[in-house]
Backbone bond lengths (Angstrom), bond angles and torsions (degrees), N, CA, C in turn:
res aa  C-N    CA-C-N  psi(-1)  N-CA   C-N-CA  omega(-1)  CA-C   N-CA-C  phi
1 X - - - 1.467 - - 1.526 109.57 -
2 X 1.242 123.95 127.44 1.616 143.88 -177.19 1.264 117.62 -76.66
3 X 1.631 113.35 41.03 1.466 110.40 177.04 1.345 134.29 -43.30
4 X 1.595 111.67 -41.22 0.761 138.40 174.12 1.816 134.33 -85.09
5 X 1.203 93.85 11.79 1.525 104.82 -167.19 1.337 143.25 -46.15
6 X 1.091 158.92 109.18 1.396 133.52 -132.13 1.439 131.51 56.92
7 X 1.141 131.50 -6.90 1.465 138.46 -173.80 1.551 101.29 -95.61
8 X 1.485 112.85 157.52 1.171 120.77 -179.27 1.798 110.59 -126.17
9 X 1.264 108.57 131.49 1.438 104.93 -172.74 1.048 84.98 -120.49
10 X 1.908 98.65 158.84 1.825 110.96 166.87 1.390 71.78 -147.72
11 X 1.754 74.39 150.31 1.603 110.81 -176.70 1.404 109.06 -126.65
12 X 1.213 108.40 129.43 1.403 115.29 -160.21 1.805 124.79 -100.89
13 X 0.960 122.68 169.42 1.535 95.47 165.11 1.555 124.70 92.28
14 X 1.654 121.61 -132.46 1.310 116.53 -178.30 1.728 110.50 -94.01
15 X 1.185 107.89 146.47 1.503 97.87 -175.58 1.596 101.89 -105.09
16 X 0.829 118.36 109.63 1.931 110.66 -156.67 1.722 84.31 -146.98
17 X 1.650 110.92 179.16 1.590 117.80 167.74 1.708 112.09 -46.42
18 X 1.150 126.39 -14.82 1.281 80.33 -164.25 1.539 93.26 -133.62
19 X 1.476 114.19 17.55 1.620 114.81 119.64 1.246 131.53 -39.05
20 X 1.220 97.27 -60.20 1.317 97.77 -178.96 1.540 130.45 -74.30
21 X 1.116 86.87 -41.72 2.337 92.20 157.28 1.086 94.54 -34.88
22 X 1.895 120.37 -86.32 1.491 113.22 -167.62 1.277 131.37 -46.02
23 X 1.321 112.61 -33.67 1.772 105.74 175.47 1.533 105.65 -77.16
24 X 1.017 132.27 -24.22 1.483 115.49 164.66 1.171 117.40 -70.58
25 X 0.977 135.23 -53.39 1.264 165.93 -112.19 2.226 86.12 -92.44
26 X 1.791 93.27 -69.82 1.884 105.60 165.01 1.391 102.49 -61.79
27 X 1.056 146.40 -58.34 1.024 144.93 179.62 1.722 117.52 -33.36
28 X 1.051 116.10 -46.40 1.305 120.25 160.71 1.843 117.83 -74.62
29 X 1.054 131.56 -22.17 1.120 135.39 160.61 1.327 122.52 -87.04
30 X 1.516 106.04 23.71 1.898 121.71 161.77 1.544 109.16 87.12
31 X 1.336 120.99 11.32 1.509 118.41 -172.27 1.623 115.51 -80.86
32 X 1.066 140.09 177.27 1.397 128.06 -176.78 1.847 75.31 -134.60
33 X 1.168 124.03 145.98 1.708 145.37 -158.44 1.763 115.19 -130.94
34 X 0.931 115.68 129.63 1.133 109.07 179.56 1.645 96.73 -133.03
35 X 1.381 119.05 135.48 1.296 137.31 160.87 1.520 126.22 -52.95
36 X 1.243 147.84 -177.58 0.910 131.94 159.80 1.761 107.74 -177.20
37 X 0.822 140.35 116.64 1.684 127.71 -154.09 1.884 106.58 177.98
38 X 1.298 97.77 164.89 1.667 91.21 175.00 1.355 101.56 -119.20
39 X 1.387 124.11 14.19 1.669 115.12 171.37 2.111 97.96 -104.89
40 X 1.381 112.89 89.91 1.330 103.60 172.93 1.578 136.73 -49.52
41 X 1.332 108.31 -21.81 1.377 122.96 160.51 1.436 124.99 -48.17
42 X 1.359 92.34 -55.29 1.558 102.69 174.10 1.772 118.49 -79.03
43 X 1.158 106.11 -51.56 1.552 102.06 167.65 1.664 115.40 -41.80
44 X 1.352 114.05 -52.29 1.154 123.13 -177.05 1.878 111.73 -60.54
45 X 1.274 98.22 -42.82 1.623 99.40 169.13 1.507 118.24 -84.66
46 X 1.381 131.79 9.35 1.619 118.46 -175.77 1.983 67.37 -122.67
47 X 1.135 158.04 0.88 1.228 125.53 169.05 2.043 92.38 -97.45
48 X 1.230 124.75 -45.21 0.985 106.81 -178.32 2.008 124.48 -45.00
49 X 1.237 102.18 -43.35 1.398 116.51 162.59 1.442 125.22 -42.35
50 X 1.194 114.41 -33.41 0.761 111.23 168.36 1.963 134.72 -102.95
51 X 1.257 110.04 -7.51 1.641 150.18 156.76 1.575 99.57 -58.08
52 X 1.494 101.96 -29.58 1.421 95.03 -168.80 1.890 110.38 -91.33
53 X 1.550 102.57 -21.34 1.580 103.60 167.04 1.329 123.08 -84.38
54 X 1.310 99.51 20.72 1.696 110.67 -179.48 2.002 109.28 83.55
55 X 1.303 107.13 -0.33 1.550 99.10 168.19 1.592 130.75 -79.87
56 X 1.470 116.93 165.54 1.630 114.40 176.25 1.047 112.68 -76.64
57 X 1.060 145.75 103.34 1.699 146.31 155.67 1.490 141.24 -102.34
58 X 1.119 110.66 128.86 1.858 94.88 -168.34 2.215 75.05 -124.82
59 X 1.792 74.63 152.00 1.931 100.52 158.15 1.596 109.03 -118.95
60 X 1.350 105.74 122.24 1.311 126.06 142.03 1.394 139.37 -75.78
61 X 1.318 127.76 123.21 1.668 117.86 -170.04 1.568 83.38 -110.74
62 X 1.818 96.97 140.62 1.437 127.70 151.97 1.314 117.98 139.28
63 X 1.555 131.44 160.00 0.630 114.19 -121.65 2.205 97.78 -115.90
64 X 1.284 90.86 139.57 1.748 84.25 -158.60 1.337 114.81 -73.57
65 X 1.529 119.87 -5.60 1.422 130.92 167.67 1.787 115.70 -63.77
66 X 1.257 95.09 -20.64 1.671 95.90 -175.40 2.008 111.92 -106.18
67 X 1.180 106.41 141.15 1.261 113.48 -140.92 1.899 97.46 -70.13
68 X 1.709 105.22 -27.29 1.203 104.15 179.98 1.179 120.45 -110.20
69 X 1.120 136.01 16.89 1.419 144.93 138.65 1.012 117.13 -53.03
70 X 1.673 116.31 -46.22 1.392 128.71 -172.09 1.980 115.31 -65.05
71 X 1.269 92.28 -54.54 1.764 117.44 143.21 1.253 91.29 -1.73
72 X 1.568 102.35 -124.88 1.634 138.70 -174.85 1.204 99.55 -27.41
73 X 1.664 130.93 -60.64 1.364 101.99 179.86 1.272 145.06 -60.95
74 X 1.614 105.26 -19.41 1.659 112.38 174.95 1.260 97.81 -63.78
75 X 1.265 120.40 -31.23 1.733 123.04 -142.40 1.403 79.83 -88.29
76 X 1.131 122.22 -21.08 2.534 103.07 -168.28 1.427 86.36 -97.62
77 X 1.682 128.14 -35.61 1.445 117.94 -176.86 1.939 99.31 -54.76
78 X 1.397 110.37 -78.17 1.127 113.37 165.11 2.096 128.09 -9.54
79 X 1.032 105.31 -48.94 1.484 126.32 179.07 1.255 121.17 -68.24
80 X 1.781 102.70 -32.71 1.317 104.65 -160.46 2.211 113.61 -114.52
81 X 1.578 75.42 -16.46 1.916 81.15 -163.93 1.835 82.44 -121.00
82 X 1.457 126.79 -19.43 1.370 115.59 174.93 1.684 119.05 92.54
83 X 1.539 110.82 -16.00 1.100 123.25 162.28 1.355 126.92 -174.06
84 X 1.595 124.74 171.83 1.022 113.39 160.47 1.008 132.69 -125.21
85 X 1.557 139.54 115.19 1.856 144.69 -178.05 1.416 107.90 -94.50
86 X 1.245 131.42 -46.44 1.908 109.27 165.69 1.305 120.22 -117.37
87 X 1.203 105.73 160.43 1.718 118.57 -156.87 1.424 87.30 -131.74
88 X 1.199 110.61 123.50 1.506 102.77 170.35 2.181 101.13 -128.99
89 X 0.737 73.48 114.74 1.655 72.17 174.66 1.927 126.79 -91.46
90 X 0.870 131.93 119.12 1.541 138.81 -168.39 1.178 110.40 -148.93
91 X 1.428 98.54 47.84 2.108 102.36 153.05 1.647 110.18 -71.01
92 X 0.881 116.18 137.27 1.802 127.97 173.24 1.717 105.05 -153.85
93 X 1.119 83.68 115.86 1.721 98.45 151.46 1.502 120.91 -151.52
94 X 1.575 104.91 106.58 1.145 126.53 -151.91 1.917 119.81 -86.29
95 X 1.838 78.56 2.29 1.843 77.02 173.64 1.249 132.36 -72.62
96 X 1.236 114.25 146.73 1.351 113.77 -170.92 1.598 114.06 -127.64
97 X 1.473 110.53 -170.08 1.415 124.35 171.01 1.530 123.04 -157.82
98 X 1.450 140.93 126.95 1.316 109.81 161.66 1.574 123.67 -59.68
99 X 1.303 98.91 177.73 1.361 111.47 -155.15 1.635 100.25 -50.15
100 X 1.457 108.25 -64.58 1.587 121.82 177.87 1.352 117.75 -54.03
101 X 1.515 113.54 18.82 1.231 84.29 -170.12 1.845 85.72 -144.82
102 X 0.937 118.96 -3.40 1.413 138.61 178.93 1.150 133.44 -55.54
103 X 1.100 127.33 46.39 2.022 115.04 -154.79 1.386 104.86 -58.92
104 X 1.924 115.85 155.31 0.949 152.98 -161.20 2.185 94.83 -62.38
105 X 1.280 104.33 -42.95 1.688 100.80 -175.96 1.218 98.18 -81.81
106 X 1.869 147.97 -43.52 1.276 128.04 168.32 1.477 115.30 -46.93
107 X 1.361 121.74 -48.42 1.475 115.90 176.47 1.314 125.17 -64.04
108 X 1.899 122.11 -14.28 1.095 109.32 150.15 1.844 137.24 -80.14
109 X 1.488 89.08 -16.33 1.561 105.63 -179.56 1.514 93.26 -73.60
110 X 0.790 140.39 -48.05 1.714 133.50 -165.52 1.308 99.72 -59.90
111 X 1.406 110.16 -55.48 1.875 99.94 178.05 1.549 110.68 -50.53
112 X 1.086 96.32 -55.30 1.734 105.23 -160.61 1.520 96.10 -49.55
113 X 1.377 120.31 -67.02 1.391 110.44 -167.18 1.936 125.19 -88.68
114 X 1.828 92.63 19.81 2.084 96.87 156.38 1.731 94.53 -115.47
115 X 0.858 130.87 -16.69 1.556 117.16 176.02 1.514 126.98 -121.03
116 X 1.267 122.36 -14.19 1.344 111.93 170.06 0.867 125.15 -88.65
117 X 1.752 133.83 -5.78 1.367 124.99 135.91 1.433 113.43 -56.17
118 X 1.126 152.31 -31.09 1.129 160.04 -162.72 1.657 107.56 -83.72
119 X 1.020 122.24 -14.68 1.884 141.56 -167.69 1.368 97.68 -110.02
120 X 1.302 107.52 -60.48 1.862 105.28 -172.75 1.448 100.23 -76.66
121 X 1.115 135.83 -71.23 1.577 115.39 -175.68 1.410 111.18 -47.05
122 X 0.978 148.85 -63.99 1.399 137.47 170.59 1.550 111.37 -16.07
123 X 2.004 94.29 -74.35 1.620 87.53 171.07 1.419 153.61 -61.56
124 X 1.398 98.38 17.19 1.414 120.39 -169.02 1.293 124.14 -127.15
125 X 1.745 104.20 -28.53 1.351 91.32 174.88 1.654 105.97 -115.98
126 X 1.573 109.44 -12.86 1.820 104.48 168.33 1.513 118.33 -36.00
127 X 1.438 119.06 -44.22 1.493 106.66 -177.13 1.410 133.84 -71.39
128 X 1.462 94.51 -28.06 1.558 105.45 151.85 1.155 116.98 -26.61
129 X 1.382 110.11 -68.57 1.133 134.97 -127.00 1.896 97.27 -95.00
130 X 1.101 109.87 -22.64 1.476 128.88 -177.73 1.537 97.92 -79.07
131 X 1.397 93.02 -45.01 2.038 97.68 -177.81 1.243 103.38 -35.10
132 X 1.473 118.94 -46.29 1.657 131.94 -146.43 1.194 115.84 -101.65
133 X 1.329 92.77 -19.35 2.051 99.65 -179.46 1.540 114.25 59.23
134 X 1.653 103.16 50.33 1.376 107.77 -168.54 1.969 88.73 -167.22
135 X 1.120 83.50 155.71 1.964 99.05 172.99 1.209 103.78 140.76
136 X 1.692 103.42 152.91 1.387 120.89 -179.59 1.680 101.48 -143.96
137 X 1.560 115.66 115.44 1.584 123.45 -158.62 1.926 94.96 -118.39
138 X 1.499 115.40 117.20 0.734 127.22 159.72 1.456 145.99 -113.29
139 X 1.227 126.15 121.73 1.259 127.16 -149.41 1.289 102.83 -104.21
140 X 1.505 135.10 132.79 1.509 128.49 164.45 1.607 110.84 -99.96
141 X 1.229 98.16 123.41 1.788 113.71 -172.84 1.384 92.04 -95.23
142 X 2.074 108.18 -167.89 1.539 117.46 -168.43 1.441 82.47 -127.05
143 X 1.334 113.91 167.78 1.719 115.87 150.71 1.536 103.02 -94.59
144 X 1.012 107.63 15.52 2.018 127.40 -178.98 1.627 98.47 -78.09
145 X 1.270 110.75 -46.77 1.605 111.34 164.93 1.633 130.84 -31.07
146 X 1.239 117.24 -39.68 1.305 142.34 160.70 1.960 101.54 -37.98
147 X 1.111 104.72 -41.99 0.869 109.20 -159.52 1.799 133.09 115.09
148 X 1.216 138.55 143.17 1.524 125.09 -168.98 1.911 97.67 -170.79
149 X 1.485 110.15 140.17 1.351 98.22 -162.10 1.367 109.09 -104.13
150 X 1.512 96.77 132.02 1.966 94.96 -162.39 1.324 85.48 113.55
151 X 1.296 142.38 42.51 1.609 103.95 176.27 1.898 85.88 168.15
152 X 1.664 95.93 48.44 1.772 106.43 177.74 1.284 120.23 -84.54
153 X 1.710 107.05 -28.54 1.611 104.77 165.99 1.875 110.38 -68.14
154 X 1.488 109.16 -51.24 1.412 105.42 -175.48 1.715 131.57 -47.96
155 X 1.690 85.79 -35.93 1.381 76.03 174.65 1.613 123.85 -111.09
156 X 1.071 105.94 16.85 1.811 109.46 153.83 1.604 120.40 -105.23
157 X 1.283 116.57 5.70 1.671 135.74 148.21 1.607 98.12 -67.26
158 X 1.284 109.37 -45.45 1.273 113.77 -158.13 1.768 112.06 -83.47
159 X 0.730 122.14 -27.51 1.313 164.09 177.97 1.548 105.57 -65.23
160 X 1.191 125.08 -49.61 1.392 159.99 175.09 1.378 103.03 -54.29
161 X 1.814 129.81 -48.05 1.244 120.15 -159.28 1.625 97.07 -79.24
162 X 1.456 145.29 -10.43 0.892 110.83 176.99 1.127 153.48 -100.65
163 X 1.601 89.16 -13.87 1.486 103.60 165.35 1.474 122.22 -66.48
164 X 1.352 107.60 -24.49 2.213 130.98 145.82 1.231 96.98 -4.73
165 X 1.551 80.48 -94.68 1.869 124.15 177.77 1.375 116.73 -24.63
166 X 1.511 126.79 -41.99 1.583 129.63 -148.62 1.655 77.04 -111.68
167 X 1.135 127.14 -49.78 1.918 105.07 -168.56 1.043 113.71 -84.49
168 X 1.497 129.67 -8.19 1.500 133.79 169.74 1.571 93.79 -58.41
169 X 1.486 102.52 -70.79 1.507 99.52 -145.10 1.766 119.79 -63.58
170 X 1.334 87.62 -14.92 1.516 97.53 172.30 1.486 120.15 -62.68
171 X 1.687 91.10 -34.05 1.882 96.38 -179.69 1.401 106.46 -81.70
172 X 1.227 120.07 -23.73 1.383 128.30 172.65 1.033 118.22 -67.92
173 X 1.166 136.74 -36.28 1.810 149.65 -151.26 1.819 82.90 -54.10
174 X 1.189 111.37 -102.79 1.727 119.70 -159.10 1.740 105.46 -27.17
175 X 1.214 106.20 -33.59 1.727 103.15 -176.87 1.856 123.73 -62.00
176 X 1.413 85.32 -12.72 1.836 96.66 -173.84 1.624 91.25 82.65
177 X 0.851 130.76 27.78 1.897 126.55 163.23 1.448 113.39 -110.25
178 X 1.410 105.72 108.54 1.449 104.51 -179.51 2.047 116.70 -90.89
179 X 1.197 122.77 142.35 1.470 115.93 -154.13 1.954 93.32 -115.05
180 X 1.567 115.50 105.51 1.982 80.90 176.32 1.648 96.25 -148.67
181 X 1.191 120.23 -168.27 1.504 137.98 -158.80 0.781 121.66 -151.71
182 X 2.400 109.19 107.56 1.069 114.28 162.60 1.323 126.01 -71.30
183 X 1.292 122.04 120.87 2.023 106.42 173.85 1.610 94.21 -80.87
184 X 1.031 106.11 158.70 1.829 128.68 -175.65 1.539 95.87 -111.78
185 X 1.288 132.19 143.44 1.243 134.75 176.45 1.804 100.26 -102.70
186 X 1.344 97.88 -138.54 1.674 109.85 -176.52 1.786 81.38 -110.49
187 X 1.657 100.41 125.44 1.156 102.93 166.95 1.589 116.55 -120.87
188 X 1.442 138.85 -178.16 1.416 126.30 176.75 1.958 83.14 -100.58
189 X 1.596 77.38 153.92 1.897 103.72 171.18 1.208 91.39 -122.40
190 X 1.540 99.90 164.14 1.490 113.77 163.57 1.776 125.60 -53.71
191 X 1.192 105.52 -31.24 1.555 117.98 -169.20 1.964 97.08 -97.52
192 X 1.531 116.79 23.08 1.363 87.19 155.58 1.116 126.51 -117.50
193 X 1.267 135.05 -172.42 1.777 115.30 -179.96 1.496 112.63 -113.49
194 X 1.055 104.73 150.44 1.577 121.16 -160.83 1.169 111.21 -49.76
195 X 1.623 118.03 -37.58 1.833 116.10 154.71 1.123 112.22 -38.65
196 X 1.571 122.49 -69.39 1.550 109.28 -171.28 1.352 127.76 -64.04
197 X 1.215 102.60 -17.54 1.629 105.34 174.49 1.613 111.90 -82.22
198 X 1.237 124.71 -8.25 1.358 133.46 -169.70 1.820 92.85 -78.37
199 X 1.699 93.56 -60.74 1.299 115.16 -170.37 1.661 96.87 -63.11
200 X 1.636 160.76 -38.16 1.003 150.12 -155.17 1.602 94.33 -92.15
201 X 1.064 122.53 -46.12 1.562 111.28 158.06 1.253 150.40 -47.84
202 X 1.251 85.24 -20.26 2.362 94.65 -174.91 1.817 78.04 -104.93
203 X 0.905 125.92 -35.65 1.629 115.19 166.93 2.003 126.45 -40.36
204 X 1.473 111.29 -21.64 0.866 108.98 -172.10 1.542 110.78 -126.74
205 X 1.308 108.77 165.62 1.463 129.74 -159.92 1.592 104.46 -45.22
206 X 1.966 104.31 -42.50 1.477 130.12 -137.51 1.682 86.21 -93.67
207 X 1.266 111.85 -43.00 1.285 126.56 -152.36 1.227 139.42 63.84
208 X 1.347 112.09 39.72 1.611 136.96 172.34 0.954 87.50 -166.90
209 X 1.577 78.01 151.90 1.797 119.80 170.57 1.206 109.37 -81.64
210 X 1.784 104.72 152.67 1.523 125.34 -170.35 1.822 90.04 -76.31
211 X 1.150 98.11 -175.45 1.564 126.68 168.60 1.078 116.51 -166.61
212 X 1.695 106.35 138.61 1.378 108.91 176.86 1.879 133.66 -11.32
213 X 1.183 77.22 -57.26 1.677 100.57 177.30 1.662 124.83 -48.70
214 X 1.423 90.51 -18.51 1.664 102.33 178.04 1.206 99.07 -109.18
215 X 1.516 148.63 -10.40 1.800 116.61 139.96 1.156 111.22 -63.64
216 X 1.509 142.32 -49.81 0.983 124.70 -172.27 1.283 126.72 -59.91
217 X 1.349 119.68 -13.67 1.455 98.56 -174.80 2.137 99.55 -94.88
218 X 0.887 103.80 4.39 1.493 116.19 177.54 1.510 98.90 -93.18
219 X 0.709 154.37 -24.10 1.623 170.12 149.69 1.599 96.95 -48.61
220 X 1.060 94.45 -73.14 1.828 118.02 -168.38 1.938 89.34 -31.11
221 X 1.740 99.81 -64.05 1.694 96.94 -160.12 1.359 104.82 -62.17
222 X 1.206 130.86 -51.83 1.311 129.86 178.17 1.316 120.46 -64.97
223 X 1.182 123.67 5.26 1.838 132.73 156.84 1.624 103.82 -79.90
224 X 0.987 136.07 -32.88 1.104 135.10 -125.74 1.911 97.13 -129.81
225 X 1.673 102.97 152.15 1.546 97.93 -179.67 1.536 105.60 -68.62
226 X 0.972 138.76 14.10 1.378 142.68 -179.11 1.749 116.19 -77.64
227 X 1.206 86.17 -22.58 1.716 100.26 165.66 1.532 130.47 -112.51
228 X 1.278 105.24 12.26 1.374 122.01 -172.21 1.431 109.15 -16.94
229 X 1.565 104.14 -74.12 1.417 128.46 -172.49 1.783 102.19 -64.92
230 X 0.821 124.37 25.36 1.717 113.59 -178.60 1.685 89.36 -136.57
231 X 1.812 85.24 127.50 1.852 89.12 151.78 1.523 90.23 -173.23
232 X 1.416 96.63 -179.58 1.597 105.98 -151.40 1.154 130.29 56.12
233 X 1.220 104.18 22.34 1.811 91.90 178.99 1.746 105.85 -128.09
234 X 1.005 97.50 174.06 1.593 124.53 -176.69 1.589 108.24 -117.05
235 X 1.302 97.08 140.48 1.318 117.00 -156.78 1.950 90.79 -146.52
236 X 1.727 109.28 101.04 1.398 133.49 149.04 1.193 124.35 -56.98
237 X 1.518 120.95 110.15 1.414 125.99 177.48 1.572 99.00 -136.06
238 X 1.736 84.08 90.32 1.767 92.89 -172.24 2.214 102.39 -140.70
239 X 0.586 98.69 0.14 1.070 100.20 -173.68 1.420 107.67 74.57
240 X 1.312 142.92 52.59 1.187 150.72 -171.58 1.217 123.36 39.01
241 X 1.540 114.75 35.84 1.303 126.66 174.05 1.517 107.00 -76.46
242 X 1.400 142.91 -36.50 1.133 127.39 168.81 1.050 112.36 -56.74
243 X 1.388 140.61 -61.28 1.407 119.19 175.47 1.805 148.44 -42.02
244 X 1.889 86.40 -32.13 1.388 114.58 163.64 1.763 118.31 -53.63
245 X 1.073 84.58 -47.69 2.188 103.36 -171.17 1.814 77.49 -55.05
246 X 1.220 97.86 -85.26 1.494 110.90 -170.13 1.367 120.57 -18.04
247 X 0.786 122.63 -47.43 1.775 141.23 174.89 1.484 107.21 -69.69
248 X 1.256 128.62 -33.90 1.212 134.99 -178.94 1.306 120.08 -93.70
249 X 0.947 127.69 -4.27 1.828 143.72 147.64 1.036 129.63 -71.16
């Protein structure tokens, strides 16, 4: 089904598995995708991946933390697909530190590189997007937000996207741009081993592990007019691990 048909998404940020879920994922729901990342290897391989299910895809290299990278890339997305209708943002950098052990410039680098890609694409492609009286802005959160010890900058970076999320979309509402947030749980990658994935499963409420494939299709609804009426909100794709944490406090 062509939810997405004619629309053009760029995806911002890390180009990892579950980039690539999502660009297939729209890609099959008629979207034309644009990459966007500072590892060209990978951009270049999550657009080929998706070239390969018969979708349009272009990769952009650079890096979305920097204000004019961000620039130029709207401007070749812009150039090349003619517009933009979803924004999906997926900066992550998940390093951390405990508290004592944390210096003052890692705790600014953690912000800088989970939210200032998240600031400049916004600020760059919302007006577009206002031009048109149309957009759908998606943010990928952590279930790291919760909190995790060793990892106090990450998850109050993380922590950070939603209050983003909730005053964007409010300013957005009248424009027809809806603003919302997938959280990502613990999912399996290719590079883990079947022990740990055994073990990340009996860990959770559901008792299996996520997969890529299950942000994207949470992506998918909130790309799509199927969510018209929804924004500001957050949307858990954890296998009921937020509720679990919760209970365990």
């Amino acid at each position: 089904m062509e939810i997405a048909k004619d629309r053009v998404a760029l995806i911002s940020g890390k180009a990892d598995e579950i980039c690539d879920a999502v660009g297939v994922r729209l890609s099959k729901a008629g979207a034309k995708i644009a990459i966007f990342g500072s590892d060209q290897a990978k951009t270049d391989a999550c657009a080929s991946k998706i070239k390969a299910v018969g979708g349009d895809a272009a990769s952009i290299t650079g890096d979305p933390a920097k204000a004019d990278d961000v620039r130029k890339a709207v401007d070749e997305v812009l150039e090349t697909f003619g517009g933009i209708h979803i924004l999906i943002n997926n900066a992550d950098d998940p390093s951390g530190s405990g508290i004592g052990d944390l210096a003052y410039d890692d705790w600014k680098k953690s912000f800088s590189a989970n939210l200032d890609p998240l600031f400049l694409l916004c600020h760059e492609v919302i007006p577009r997007m206002r031009e048109k009286q149309y957009g759908r802005v998606i943010n990928i959160g952590s279930i790291d937000y919760l909190g995790w010890p060793g990892k106090v900058n990450y998850s109050a970076a993380k922590s950070a996207v939603f209050g983003f999320t909730r005053s964007l979309a409010l300013e957005m509402a009248k424009d027809n741009i809806t603003v919302n947030t997938v959280v990502k749980g613990d999912v399996v990658y290719s590079g883990l081993s079947e022990e740990d994935a055994e073990k990340l499963a009996a860990s959770l409420p559901v008792k299996k592990a996520g997969k890529p494939e299950d942000i994207a299709y949470a992506v998918n609804f909130f790309a799509s007019d199927i969510s018209k009426y929804v924004t500001g909100q957050t949307l858990f794709v954890c296998g009921g691990k937020s509720m679990h944490f919760s209970m365990s406090i």
